[in-house]
C-alpha positions in Angstrom: 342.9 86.0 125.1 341.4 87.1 128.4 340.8 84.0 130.0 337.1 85.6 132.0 335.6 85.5 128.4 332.8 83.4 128.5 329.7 83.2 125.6 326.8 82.8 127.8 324.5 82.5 125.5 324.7 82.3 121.2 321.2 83.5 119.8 320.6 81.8 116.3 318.0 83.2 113.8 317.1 82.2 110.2 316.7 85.0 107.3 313.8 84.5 105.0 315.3 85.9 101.6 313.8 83.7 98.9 315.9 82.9 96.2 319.4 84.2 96.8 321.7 86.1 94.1 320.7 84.8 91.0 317.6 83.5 88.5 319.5 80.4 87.9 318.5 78.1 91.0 315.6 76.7 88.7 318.1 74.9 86.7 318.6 72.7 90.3 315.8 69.5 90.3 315.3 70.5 93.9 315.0 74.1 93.7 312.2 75.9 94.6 312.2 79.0 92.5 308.9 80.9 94.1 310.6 81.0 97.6 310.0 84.9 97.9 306.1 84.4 97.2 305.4 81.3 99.0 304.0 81.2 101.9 303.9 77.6 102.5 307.8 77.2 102.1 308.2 80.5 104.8 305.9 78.8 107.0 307.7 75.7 106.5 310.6 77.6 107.2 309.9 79.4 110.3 308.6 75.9 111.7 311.8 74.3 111.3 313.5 76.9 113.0 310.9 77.0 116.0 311.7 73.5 116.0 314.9 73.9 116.5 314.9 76.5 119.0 316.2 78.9 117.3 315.5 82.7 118.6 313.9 84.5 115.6 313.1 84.7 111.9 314.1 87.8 110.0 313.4 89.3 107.1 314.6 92.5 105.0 312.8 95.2 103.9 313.9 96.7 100.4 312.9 100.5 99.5 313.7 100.4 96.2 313.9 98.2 93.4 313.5 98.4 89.6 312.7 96.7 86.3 316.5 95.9 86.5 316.6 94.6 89.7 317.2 90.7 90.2 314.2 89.1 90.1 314.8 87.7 93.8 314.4 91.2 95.2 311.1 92.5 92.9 309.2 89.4 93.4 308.8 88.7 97.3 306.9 89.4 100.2 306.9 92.3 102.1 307.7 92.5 105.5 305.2 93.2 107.7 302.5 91.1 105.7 305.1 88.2 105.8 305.7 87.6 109.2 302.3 89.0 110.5 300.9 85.9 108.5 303.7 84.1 110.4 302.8 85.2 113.8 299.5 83.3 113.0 300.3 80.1 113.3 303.8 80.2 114.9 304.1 80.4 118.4 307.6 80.4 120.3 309.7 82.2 118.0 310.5 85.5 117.7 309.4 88.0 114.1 311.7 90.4 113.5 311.4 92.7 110.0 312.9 95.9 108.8 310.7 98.6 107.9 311.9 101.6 105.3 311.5 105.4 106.7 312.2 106.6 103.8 309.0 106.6 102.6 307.7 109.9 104.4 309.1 112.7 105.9 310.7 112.1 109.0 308.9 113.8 112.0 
């Protein structure tokens, strides 16, 4: 290993996604199962992670989902409503969200 490689800096963020993977997380006594639709537990959330000094909160877009999509993926926030609400009432943390192009034409 090159022995001039240095990390000068490590830049942690925190990825809103709700609940993750499956529709069985209820089944947990401390589970909250409305994570993608509550905006107290995202503000929460991005608080905590403000607080801890880490450099941003991110969250996904999704262009597509489906009646037979998990139910973690139809039922959440989008984007751009989620962490404009967040830029509200956070203030030294960085919002960062992914935004699908695929819903025009590209010009």
């Amino acid at each position: 290993m090159n022995s001039d490689f240095r990390i000068e800096n490590m830049h942690l963020g925190v990825f809103l996604l709700g609940a993750y993977k499956t529709n069985q997380f209820w089944r947990h006594p401390k589970a909250i199962p409305d994570t993608g639709i509550n905006f107290k537990y995202n503000l929460e959330i991005a608080k905590k992670a403000q607080d801890a000094t880490f450099d941003f909160v991110f969250v996904a877009d999704l262009p597509y989902s489906d009646a037979s999509s998990p139910l973690y993926l139809i039922n959440r926030f989008e984007p751009v409503t989620l962490l404009s609400a967040l830029s509200s009432v956070t203030d030294d943390i960085g919002l960062i969200g992914t935004m699908s192009s695929t819903y025009t034409d590209p010009f």
